[in-house]
N, C-alpha and C positions, 0 to 999 in steps of 0.2 A: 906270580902275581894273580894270575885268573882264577886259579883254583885256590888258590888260601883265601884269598875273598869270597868264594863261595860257602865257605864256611867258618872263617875269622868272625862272621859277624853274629851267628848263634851264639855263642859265650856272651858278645856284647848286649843280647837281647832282654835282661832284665836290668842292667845300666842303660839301655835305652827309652826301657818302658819306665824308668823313674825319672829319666831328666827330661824326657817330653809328655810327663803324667799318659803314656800311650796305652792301647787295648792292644788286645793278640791281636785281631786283623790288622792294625798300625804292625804292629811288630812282624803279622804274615805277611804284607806289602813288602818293605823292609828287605828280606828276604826273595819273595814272588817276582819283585820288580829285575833284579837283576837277573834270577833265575828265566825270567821269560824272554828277556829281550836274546838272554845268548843261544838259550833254545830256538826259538824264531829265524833267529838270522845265521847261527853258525854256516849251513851249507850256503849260505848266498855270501855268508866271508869266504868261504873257501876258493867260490866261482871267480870272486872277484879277482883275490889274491892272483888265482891261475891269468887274468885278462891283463890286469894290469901290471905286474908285479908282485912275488909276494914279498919282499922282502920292504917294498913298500907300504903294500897293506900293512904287513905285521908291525911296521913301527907308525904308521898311523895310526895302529889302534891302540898300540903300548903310549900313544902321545895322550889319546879320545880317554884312555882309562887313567891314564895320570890326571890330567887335570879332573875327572869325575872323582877321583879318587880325596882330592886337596879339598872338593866342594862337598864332598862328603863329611869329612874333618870339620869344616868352619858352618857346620848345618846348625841353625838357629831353631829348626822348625823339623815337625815330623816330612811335611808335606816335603821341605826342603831334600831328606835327606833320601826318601821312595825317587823323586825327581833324578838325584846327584846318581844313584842306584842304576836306574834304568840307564841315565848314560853309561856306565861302569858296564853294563850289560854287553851294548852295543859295539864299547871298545874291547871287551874279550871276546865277539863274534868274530872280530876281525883276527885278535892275537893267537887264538886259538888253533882254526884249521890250518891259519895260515905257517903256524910254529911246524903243523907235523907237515906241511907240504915243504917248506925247506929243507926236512930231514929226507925228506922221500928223494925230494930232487939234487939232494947233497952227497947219498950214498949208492953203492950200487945195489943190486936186486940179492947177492949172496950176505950181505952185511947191513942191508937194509932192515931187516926182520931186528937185528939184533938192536940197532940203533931205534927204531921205533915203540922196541920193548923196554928202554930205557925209557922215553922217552913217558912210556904210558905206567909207568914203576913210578917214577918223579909225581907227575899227576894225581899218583893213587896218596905217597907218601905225605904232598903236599896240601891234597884235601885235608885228609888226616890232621896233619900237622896245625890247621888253620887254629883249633878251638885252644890248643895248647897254646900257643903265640899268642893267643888274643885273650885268653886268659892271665897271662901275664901283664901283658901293657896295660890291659884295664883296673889290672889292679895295684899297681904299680907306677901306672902315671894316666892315662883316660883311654877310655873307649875311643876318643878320635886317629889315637896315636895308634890305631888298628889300621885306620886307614893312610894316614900319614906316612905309614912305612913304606909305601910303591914309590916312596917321589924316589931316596937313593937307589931301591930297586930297578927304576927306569933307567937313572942314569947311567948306570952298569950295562942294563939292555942297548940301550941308542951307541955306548960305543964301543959294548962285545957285537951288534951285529954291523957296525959301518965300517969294523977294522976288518971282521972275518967272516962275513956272513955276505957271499954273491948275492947278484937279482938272480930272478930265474923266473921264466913266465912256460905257461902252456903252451904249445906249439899247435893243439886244436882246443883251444878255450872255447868253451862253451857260453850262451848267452846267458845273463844274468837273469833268471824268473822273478821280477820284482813282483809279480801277480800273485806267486802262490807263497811270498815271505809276506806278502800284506794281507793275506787271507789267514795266514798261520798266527801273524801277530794277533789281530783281529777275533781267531777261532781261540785259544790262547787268554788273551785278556776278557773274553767274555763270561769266559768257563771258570776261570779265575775268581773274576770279581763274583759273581753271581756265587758261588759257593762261601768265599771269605763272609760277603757281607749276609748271606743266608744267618751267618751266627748273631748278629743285631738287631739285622731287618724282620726278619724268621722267612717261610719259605714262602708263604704266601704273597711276598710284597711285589707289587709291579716291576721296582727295580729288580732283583733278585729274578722274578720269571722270563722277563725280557733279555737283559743278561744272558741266562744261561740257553735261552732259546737264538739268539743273536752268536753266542759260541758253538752249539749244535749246528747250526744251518752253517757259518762260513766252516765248520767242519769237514762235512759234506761237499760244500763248495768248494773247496779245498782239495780231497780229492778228485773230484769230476775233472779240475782244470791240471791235475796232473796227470789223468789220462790222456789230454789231448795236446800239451804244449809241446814245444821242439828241444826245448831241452830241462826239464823238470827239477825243482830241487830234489827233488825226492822221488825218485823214477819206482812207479810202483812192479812194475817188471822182477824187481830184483827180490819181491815177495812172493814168487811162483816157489821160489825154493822152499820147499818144509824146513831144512835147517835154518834159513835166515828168518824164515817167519816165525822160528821155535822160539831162536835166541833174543830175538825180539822183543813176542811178547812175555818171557823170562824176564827178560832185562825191566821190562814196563812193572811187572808185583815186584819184582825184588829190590829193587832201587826207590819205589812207592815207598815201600817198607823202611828200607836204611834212610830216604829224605825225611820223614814224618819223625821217626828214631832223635836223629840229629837237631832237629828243629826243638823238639820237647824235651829229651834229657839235659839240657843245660837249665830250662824250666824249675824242673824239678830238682837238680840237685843246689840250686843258689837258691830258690824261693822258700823249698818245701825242709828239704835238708842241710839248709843252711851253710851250703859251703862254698868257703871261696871263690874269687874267678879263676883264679891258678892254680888250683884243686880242682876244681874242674873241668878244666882245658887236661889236665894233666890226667884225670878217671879215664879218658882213651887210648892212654897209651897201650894199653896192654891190646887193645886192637890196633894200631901201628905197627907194632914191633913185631907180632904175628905175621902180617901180611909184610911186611919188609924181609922178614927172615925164610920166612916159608915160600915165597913165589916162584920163585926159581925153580921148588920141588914142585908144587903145583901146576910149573907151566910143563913138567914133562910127564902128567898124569892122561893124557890125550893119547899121546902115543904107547900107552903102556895098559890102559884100562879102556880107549875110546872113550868120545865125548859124552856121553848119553850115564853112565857111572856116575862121575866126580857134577855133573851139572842134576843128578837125584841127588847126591848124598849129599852135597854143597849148601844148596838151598831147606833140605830138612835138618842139620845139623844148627845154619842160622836160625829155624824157628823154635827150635830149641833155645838157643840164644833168647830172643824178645820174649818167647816166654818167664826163660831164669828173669827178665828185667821186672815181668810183672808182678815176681814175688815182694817183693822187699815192704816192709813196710817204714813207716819213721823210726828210725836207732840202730846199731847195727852200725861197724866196720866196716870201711870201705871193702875190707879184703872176703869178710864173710857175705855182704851182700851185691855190691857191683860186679867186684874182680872175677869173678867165676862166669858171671855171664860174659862180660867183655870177650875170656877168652874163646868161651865156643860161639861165640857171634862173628870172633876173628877168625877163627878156624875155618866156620862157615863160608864165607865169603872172599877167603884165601882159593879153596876148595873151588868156587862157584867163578871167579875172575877170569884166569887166567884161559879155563878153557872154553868160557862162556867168550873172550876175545878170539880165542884160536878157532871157533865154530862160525862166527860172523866173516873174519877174514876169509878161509876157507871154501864158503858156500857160494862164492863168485865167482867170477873169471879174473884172473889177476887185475887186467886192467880197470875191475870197478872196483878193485880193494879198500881203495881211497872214498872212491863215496859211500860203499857199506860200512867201513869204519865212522864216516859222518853220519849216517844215518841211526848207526845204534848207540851211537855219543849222544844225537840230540836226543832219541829213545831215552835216554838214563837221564838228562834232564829234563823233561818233560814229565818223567815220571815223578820224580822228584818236587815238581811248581804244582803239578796236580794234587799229591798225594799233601804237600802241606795245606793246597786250599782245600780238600774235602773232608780228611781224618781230624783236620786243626776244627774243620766245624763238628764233625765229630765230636772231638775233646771238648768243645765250650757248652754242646749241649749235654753229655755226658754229666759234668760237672757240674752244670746249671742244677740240669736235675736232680742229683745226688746229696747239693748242696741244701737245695727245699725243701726235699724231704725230712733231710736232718735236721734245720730250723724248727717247721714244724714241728717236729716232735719233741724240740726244746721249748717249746711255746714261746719264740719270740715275738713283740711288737709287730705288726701289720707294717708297719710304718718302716722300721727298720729290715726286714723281707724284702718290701718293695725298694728299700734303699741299695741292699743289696744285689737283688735280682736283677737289677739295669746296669748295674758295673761288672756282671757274669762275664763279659769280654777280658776282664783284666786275670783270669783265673788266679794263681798263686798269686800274687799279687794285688790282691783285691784286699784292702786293707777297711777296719772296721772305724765306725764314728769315734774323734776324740770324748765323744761325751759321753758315752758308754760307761757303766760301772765295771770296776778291773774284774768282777766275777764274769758276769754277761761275757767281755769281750774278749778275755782267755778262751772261752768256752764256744763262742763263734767263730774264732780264729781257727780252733783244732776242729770245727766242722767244716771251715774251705781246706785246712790242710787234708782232712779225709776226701771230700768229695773233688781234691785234684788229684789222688792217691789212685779213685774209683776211677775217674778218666785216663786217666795214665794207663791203668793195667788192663781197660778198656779196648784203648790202643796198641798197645804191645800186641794183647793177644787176636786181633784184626793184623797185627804185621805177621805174626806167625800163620796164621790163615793163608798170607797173602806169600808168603816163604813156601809153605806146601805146596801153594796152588802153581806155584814156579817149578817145584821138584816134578808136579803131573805133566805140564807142560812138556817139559824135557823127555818123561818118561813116554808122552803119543808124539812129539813133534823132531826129538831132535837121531839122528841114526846113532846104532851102535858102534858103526866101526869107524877108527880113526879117519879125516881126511888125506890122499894119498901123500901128499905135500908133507903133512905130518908125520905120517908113515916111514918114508924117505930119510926125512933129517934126523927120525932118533937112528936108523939103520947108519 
């Protein structure tokens, strides 16, 4: 449920932006809202779960995402549905950690590994999975019934865990850092908002610089109070390590990359290329089925090559990928222009998972496995809420500008420019006046569909930047030779 919602709703994103007449920041909200709240709060679900229960937490917050999930469905209003979002956020904080702390505390330490690489295989498959599914129901019966689908989901949940799913708490639970998850929210939504609305406002505006100077400072703030609390969500200790600080910030470009990816290519191919939502849910499988087939060989490239290999070749192989995205222009077979990139973007990040997980597990001492594994979960979200509010501003002025210049040179109307230029938020979807003569407005049309063509491949080739600058990483931060553990279990 967590994870197909994380991405169920990109497909829905231009069915959205037409039944609430919305902009991309409406649409990045949308998205940002619930991406921020589970980032924020994930390790403080975890804490919780360990104090009070997890099996408690976990279906309170399968209960907090169901009903967000129904008020999401019956959303009348943009405002309505970022609101319904954020709650949705907040109940996968809780369903989240607390999912893989029942597997931890259900299996023992020799079968453990095995069962939490299930667990994190389902995750990858299900993210995946979202844009497919939700391309279907929206096309098929509404965008709501995207969301609708968690109620029989729950119901499954509430009595696969009451029949067979123990309690099970911490036996030295930790105290709950509400100080530095309201400073994260806080750091988070400042950084956020101030970059979305940068694209409207522009950069100079009050709101916008206050904002991003408001998410700067509790940044900061941020860390300072996890140096000194008694029990941290985020114990920066465990960053001494070169390997976990490599994986890190790997994890931070290359997830940047695939969040900003996933956000815009459903954009582009329903707006600009005109297809379906179930054709387009459907254009990623070929990256599904890669990373579903291939993992298993990829999780035993660590012990065969060391990790510091397959996290180089991983990450330049994906920027290969977003670059093949940036070719394509309008026309062209899905098989000659998508399908080829799909597959070395999958390849890439098949490559780059499994042992980018085995390197974070790894670089600890067993007993903080569990919080390093939360740490570079909210890492890859985080990077993800960021990358769609900076690169999304990125793409609107890209496009902005692309698009005026090509006006221009068409000699349009003052009047019509200016018409234009203030609805730059809505990019592929920015539709021309009914009054327009059918020459004029053919001919304005294929200059937004170019100048979203120009921001599109703008961005691709910013994620490939952002793919290499992850392979360097790896190549100063992370060691060559396998972790012993690793070592061990292929022997």
């Amino acid at each position: 449920m967590a994870f197909i919602d994380g991405t169920v709703v990109n497909v829905a994103l231009p069915a959205l932006q037409s039944t609430f007449h919305a902009t991309v920041g409406d649409m990045q909200w949308v998205v940002e809202s619930y991406g921020l709240f589970l980032s924020a709060l994930i390790l403080v679900g975890g804490t919780i779960g360990d104090t009070l229960g997890r099996r408690r937490i976990f279906l309170l917050g399968t209960g907090l995402f169901t009903a967000a999930s129904i008020g999401c469905g019956f959303s009348t209003s943009i405002s309505q549905l970022i609101i319904a979002r954020s709650i949705q956020g907040i109940g996968a904080a809780a369903m989240v950690p607390s999912s893989l702390a029942i597997i931890s505390a259900a299996f023992d330490e020799k079968s453990r590994g095995q069962a939490i690489g299930t667990w994190s295989g389902f995750t990858a498959i299900t993210t995946a999975m979202g844009p497919v599914l939700g391309g279907w129901l929206i096309e098929h019966a509404s965008w709501r019934w995207a969301f609708f689908l968690n109620v029989p989901l729950a119901v499954a949940v509430f009595a696969i865990s009451l029949a067979h799913v123990p309690e099970s708490r911490s036996t030295g639970a930790r105290k709950v850092d509400w100080l530095g998850a309201l400073l994260a929210i806080v750091s988070l939504a400042g950084l956020v908002f101030g970059f979305v609305q940068s694209a409207s406002l522009g950069w100079g505006h009050p709101l916008v610089i206050g904002s991003l100077v408001i998410g700067a400072g509790c940044l900061i703030l941020f860390l300072w109070v996890e140096r000194r609390v008694s029990s941290p969500m985020m114990p920066l200790s465990l960053f001494e390590s070169s390997n976990f600080s490599g994986a890190n910030l790997l994890t931070l470009l290359l997830y940047s990359a695939l969040g900003i990816f996933f956000f815009l290519f459903p954009l582009n191919l329903i707006q600009i290329h005109k297809y379906s939502a179930t054709a387009t849910g459907a254009a990623s499988l070929p990256f599904i089925l890669i990373m579903f087939v291939l993992s298993r060989w990829a999780g035993g490239l660590v012990a065969r090559y060391g990790p510091r290999t397959p996290l180089i070749i991983g990450p330049l192989t994906a920027a290969l990928g977003f670059a093949l995205f940036a070719v394509p222009s309008v026309g062209g077979t899905y098989w000659t222009t998508f399908f080829p990139a799909f597959v070395v973007l999958g390849l890439g990040m098949t490559i780059s998972v499994a042992p980018l997980t085995t390197v974070v597990m790894s670089s600890v001492e067993q007993d903080r496995a569990g919080t390093a594994s939360g740490i570079n979960n909210t890492v890859a979200r985080v990077a993800g809420v960021l990358a769609i509010a900076v690169l999304g501003a990125v793409m609107v002025q890209a496009f902005g500008r692309e698009m005026q210049t090509s006006l221009l040179h068409l000699g349009v109307p003052a009047e019509l420019l200016n018409y234009l230029r203030s609805r730059v938020a809505q990019l592929g979807g920015l539709q021309v006046p009914s009054t327009l003569d059918p020459g004029t407005a053919q001919a304005v049309q294929a200059e937004i569909v170019h100048a979203f063509i120009f921001g599109f491949r703008v961005v691709m080739m910013i994620c490939a930047a952002l793919s290499v600058a992850s392979a360097a990483v790896a190549f100063r931060m992370i060691s060559l030779e396998a972790p012993k553990a690793v070592q061990s279990s292929a022997r």
